[in-house]
N, C-alpha and C positions, 0 to 999 in steps of 0.2 A: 489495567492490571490483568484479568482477565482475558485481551484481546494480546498481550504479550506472553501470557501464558498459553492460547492455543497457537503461537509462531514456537513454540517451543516443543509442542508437541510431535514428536518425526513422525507419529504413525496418521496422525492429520493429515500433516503435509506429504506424504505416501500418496495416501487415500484422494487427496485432492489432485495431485499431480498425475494420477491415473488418470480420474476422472477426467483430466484435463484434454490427455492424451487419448482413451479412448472417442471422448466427442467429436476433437475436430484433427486428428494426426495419425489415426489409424487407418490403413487400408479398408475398412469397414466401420467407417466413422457414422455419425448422425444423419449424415446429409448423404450419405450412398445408401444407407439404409433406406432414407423416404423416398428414394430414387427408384427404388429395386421395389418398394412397397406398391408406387408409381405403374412402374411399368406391370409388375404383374396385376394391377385391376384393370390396366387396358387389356395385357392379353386374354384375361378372363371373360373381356366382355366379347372382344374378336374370335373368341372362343366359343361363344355362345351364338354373335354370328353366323360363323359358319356352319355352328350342328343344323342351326334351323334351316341354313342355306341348300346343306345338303338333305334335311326333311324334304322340301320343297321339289327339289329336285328331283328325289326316288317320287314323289306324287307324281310330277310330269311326265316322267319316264313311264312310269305303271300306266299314266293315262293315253300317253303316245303308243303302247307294246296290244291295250286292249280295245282302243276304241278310234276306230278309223274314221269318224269326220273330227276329231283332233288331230289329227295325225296331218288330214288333208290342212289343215286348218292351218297347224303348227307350219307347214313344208310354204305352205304359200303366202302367209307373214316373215318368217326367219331368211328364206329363200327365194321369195317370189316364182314360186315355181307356177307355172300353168297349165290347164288341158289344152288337149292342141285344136278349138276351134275358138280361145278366148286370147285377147292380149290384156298385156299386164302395164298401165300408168303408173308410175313412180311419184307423187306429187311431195315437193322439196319444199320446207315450211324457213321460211328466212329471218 
């Protein structure tokens, strides 16, 4: 009795049919929602990332602009650069 009286109900079945509609049939449904939620905790963490990335970076910069046996240091790791009465081994780790 009661379960024929809420199919009778239109502002129920309104309510429900919406509900229906917004979960799984709307352009901005449940599952795009936990998508988009999704995505931006990754970007927020790639985000944090890279601030630190670029922290790091202004240090090395600062440390390469003020202090020259970094500098040498830096040129002859990254570049293999050498003075010109040494030569430079490359040893290739397999």
């Amino acid at each position: 009795m009661l379960f024929l009286k809420l199919l009778k109900n239109k502002y129920l079945i309104v309510v429900v049919a919406l509900g229906v509609w917004l979960l799984y049939f709307d352009k901005n449904d449940l599952f795009t929602q936990l998508e988009m939620v999704n995505r931006c905790n990754k970007l927020k963490a790639e985000k944090e990332y890279y601030i630190s990335e670029i922290e790091n970076n202004k240090k090395e910069i600062f440390e390469l602009q003020h202090n020259t046996k970094s500098l040498e240091t830096f040129a002859r790791e990254k570049y293999y650069m050498k003075k010109d009465n040494e030569d430079v081994f490359v040893f290739v780790n397999k």
